[in-house]
N, C-alpha and C positions, 0 to 999 in steps of 0.2 A: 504493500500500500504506500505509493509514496506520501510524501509530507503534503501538498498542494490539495488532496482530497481530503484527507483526513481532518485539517483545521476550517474547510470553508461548512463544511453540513454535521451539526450540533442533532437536529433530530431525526425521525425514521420515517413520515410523514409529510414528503415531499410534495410540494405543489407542479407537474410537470405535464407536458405536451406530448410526451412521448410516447411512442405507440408501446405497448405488454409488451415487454420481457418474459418469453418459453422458456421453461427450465425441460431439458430430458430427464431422465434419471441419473445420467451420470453428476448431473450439478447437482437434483436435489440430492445424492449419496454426498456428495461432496460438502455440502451445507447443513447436513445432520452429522458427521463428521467433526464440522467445526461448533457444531453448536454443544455437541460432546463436550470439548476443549478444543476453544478457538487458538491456543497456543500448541496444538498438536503440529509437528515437523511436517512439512510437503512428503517426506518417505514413507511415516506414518500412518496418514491418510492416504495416498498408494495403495498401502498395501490392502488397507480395508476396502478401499473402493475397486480391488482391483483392477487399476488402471497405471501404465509410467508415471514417472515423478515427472516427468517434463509435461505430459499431456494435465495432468491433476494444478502443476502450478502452471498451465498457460489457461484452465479455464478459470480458476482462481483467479487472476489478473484481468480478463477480458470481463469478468464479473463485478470488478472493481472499478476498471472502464466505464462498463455503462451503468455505473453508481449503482446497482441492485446490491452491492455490498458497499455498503457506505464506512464499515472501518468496522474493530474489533476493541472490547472493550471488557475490564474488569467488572462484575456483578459485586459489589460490595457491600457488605455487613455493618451501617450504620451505626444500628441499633447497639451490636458489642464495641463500637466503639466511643458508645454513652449519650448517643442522640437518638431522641424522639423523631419518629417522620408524623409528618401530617398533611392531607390533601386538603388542598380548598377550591373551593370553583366560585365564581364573581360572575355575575348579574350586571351589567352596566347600560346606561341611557347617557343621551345625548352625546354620542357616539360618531366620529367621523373614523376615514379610514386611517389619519392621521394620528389621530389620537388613542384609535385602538395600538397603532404600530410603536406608541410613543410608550402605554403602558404595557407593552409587553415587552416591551426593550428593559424598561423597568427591572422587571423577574426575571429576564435573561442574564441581567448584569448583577443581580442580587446574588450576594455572596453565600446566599442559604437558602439558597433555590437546587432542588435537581431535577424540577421537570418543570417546562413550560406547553401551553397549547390553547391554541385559537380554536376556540369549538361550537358549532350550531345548536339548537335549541333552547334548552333553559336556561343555559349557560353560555357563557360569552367566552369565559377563561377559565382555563383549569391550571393547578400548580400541584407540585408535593414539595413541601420544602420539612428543612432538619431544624431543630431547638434542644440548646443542650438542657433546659430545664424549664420551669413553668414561668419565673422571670423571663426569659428569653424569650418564651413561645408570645406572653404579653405583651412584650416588645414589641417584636415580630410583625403581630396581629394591629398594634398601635399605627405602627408605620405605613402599613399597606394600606390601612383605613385613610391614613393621613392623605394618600397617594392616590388614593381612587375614588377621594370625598364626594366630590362633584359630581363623578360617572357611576357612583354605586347606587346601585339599584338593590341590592340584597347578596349576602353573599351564607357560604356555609364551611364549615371546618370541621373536623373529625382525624383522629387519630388512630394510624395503625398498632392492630394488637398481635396481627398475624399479617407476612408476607410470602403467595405463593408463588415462586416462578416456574412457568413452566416453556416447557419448547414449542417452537413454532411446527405442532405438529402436520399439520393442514399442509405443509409444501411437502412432505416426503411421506405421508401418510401409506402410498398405493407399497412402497416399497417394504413394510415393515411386515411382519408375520410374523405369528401367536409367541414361535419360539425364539424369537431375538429379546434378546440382553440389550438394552438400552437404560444402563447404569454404570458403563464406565466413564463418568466425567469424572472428573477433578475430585469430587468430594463423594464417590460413589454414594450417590443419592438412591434413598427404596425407590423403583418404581411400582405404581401401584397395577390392577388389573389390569387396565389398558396399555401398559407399555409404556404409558407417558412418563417421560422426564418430569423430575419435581424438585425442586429445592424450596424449603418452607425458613422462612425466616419470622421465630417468632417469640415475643414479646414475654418473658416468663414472670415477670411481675404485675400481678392486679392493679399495682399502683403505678404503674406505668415504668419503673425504672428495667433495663434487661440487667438479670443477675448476676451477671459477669463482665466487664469492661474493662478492654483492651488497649492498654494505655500504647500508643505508638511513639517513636523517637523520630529525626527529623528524615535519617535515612529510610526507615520504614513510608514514611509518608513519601519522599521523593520515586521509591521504587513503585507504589501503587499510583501518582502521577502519571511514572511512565507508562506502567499495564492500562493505567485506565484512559488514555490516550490511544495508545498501540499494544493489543494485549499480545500481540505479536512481535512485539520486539524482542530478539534475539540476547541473549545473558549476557555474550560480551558488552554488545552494545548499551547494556542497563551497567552493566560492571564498569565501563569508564566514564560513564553517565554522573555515577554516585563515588567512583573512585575508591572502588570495593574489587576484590576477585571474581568472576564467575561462579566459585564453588559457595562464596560467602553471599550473593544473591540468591545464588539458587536453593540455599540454606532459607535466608530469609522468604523467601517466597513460599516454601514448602510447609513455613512456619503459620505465616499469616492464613496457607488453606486450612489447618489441622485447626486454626481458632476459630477456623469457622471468620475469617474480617475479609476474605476471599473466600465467596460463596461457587462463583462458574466467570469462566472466562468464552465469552458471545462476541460472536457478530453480532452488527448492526445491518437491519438489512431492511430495504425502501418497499415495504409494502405496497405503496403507489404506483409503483413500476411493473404488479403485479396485478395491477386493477384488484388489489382488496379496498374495504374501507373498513376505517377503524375505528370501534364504536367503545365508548364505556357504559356499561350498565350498573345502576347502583339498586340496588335490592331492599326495601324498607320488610323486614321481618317483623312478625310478632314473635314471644315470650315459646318456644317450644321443648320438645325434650333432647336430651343430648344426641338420641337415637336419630330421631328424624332432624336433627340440624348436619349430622353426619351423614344421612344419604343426600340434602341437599349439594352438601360441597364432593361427595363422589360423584354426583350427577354432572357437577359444573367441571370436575377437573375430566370428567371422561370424555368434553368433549376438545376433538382436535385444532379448532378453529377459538379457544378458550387458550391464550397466552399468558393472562397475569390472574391472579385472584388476592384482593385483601379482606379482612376483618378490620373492623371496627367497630367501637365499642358504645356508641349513643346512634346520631343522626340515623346513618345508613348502617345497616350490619354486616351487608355485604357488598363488594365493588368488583367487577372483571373487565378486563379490555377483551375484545375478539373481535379478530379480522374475519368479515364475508365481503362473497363476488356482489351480492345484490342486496336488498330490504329485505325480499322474499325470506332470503336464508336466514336474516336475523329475524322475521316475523314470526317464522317456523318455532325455531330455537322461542322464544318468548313467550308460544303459544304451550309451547313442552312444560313450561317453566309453571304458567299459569295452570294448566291441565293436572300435573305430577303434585304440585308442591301448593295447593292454594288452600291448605291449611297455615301454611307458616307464612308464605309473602304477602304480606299487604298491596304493597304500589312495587310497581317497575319504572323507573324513570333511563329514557337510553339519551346518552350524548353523540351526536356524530363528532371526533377528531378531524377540523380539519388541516392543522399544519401542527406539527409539534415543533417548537424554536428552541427548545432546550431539553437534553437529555445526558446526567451525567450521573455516576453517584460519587464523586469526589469534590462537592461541591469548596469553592476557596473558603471559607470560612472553616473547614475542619485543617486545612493547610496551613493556616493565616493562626490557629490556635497557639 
């Protein structure tokens, strides 16, 4: 990936003209590979996809090319490293296209921001941003009001208690079968019945704090810069980076996965380019039993077009992104949802995403600490 792509496109959610990007099988093998571990060697995946090293890194490249891989990136473990996440979505009036571009530059440039996006419907803007404590989060919360005085219309907060990632299984779907192992990433993650990839990131204190926190040093912080930039950068090149050996990043790196503060090392990949759209759904539940709040979220993680899931703990109880080709497909899915489950959910509320301007989990303010 050279440098030139990598620093111009921040999210995954591109706004573009250009006609779908076909994947065969050999890219989507190639793309489940890396979403395994995006730091997996060109030999590596070779050998899994059965194809040359030359042929596996030219389609690699030519995929980079026409941005459908937009760069590679660390998944990281906020929360062990002693911040709260929280999503907010903003309601705004009197509204030009100016002054939306103006507040969302805002959040872009806010040093405790890790996601930004311009979204349709009930909402105007979506965010997740980090707070090291409930001063802070007041803070936070102080200033954005400060910033969106004029243009707020209503806005809503809630914080994560549970974060689930899962893989983009909907592009490689046709290739997988009953008896594949899709658990060797990085953190050999359980997969559950379906095969899907999961890493669950979650919250083990009632009171909001996580139980363990991982205090980081300055080099620590410098080598997850570099992953979380280019999770493909090569040891040497991180070793003269930080002016460390090879054997002693690669120490350090193997450290930060076993705490769990390096969850999975992902591609970033341009769904748009794909003709998907990418919807958030948030789930108002009522009061159920453990039983049936447990087959709702096997419902949700089984399906393959279902990439994020969070909990939280008042407003909304539960949240998912999932990429479909049409409405159709999300009206299906919503109608399964209402059908299966309408003893527990109350309201459905969906967001269409239409551009994400910010996507990182190293936000400067855990750098800046």
């Amino acid at each position: 990936m050279n440098d030139k792509n990598k620093q111009i496109v921040q999210g995954r959610v591109i706004e573009t003209n250009k006609s779908q990007v076909l994947l065969d099988k050999k890219d989507q093998r190639i793309i489940l590979e890396l979403f395994k571990n995006a730091r997996s060697p060109i030999s590596q995946i070779a050998k899994k996809v059965k194809l040359s090293k030359q042929v596996v890194d030219y389609r690699i490249k030519r995929m980079e090319q026409q941005n459908l891989i937009l760069g590679y990136t660390a998944f990281l473990n906020n929360m062990a490293m002693g911040y709260e996440m929280y999503i907010a979505k903003f309601r705004l009036k009197k509204i030009s296209k100016e002054k939306l571009e103006e507040i969302t530059n805002f959040f872009v440039n806010h040093p405790f921001t890790k996601w930004v996006a311009t979204c349709t419907g009930q909402w105007d803007v979506s965010i997740v941003f980090i707070a090291k404590d409930i001063f802070h989060y007041n803070t936070l919360i102080q200033e954005f009001n400060f910033k969106l005085s004029e243009n707020l219309v209503k806005f809503r907060v809630d914080r994560f208690i549970e974060e689930n990632v899962l893989g983009f299984d909907y592009l490689f779907k046709n290739l997988l079968n009953k008896n594949e192992n899709r658990t060797d990433d990085i953190n050999k993650s359980k997969a559950n019945s379906n095969n899907k990839i999961e890493n669950k990131i979650k919250n083990k204190n009632n009171n909001g704090a996580y139980t363990k926190i991982i205090k980081l040093d300055d080099i620590d912080k410098q080598i997850l810069q570099i992953l979380e930039t280019n999770a493909r950068t090569p040891l040497i090149k991180i070793a003269k980076q930080v002016n460390l050996s090879a054997d002693a990043v690669n120490y350090r790196i193997k450290n930060l996965i076993k705490k769990r503060i390096i969850v999975k090392f992902i591609p970033k990949i341009n769904v748009s380019l794909l003709h998907y759209q990418w919807y958030v759904i948030s789930l108002y539940t009522q009061t159920s039993s453990e039983n049936e709040f447990a087959k709702l979220m096997s419902f949700l993680k089984s399906q393959s077009n279902i990439v994020f899931i969070i909990r939280c703990p008042s407003i909304w109880n539960i949240e998912f992104d999932i990429h479909v080709k049409s409405s159709k497909d999300l009206f299906n899915l919503l109608m399964d949802l209402r059908t299966n489950f309408s003893e527990i959910i109350e309201n459905i509320e969906s967001t269409l995403v239409f551009y994400d301007h910010k996507y990182t989990h190293l936000p400067k303010g855990i750098l800046n600490e």
